[in-house]
N, C-alpha and C positions, 0 to 999 in steps of 0.2 A: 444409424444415429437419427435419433427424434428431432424435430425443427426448434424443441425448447431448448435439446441439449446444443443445437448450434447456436442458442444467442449466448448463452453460458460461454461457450467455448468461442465466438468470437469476441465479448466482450475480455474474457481471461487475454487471448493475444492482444486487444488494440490498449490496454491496460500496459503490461509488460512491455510494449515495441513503443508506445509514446515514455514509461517512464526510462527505457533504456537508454533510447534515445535524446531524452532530455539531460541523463548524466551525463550524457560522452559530449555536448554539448559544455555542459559546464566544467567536465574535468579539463577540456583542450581550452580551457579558458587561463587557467594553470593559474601560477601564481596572482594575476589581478583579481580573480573571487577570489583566490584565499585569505586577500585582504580585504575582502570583500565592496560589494556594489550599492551605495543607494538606489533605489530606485524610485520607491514614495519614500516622505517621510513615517509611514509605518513598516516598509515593505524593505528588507535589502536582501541581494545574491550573495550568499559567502558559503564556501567549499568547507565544506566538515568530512568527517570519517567518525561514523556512530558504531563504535566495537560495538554497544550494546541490542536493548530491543527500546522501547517506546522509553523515551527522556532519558535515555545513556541504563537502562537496567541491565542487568545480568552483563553487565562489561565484563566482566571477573572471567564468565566462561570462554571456554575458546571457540571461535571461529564456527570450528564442525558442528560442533555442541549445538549453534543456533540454530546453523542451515539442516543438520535432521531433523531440529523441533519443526521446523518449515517446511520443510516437507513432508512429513505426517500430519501436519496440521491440510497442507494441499492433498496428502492422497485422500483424507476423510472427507474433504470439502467436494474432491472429484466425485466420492460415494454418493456424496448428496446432491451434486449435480444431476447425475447419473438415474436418480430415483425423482427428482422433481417432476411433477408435470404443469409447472404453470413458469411462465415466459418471464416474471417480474424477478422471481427467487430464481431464476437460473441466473438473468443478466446479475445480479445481488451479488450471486456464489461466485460467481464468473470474474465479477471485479476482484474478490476478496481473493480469489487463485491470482488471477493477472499481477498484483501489487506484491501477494505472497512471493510470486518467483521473482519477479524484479529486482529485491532484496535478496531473496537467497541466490541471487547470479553475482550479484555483489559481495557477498559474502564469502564466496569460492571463487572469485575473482581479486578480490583485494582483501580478504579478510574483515573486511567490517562495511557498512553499507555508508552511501553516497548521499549525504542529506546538500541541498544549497536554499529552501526555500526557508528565508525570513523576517517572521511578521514581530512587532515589537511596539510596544509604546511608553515613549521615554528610553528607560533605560531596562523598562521591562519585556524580555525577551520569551517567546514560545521558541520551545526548543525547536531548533531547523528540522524540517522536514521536507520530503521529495511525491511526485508522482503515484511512486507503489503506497507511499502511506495513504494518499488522499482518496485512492481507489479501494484500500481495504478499508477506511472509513468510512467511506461512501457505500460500499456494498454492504459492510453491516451496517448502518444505519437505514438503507431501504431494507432489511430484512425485518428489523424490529419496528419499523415504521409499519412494514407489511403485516406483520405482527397483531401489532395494536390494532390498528383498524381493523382488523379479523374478529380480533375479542371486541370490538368495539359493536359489532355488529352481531353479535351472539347473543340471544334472549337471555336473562337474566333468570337463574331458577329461584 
């Protein structure tokens, strides 16, 4: 193993073991987040189960359905770990596996994933989300970040 493919693969585990960790945290919370918690007035804790993928989608399918699209999506993203050689797209890739399996342990664990984080103003709500999503955000957003700034630095023909 290459010392790039180690930040990849340590950031993939401290992704997965903080967001695991963070659910089992809020599921032993049990019934008081399911009625959920203010915490700011933009901010509250409340216990959801997301059958779907991103804002409740493909609920319809079952369970399996999602957790092999997720893992095919992780064995392609290992591919590409695997073949990186710069430190920045490894940690990137790394998040985006770590968040991936997060959810899909959740998924074959309970059948649908563990959202309790949310943000709101008024009575307008961003759909609850958790740990694994913020880490698959965040890794694709420094990829495309890393991205731009690539072409951004490329002479113009």
């Amino acid at each position: 193993m290459r010392p790039v493919q180690d930040v990849g693969i340590g950031c993939a585990l401290a992704a997965s073991i903080v967001d695991q960790a963070s659910k089992a945290i809020a599921i032993s919370m049990g019934p008081r987040l399911e009625a959920g918690i203010e915490v700011l007035s933009v901010f509250n804790l409340i216990l959801v189960r997301n059958r779907g993928v991103s804002f409740g989608l493909l609920a319809n399918l079952p369970w399996w359905a999602l957790a092999i699209t997720g893992l095919l999506a992780v064995a392609g993203l290992s591919v590409w770990l695997w073949r990186t050689d710069r430190k920045l797209d490894a940690a990137a890739i790394g998040l985006t596996i770590g968040g991936a399996l997060g959810n899909i342990m959740d998924r074959m664990r309970f059948g649908a994933v563990t959202d309790f984080l949310d943000f709101h103003v008024g009575m307008y709500h961003w759909p609850a989300f958790n740990f694994a999503d913020i880490s698959i955000v965040s890794g694709l957003a420094l990829l495309l970040w890393r991205t731009r700034e690539e072409h951004r630095r490329e002479p113009a023909n």
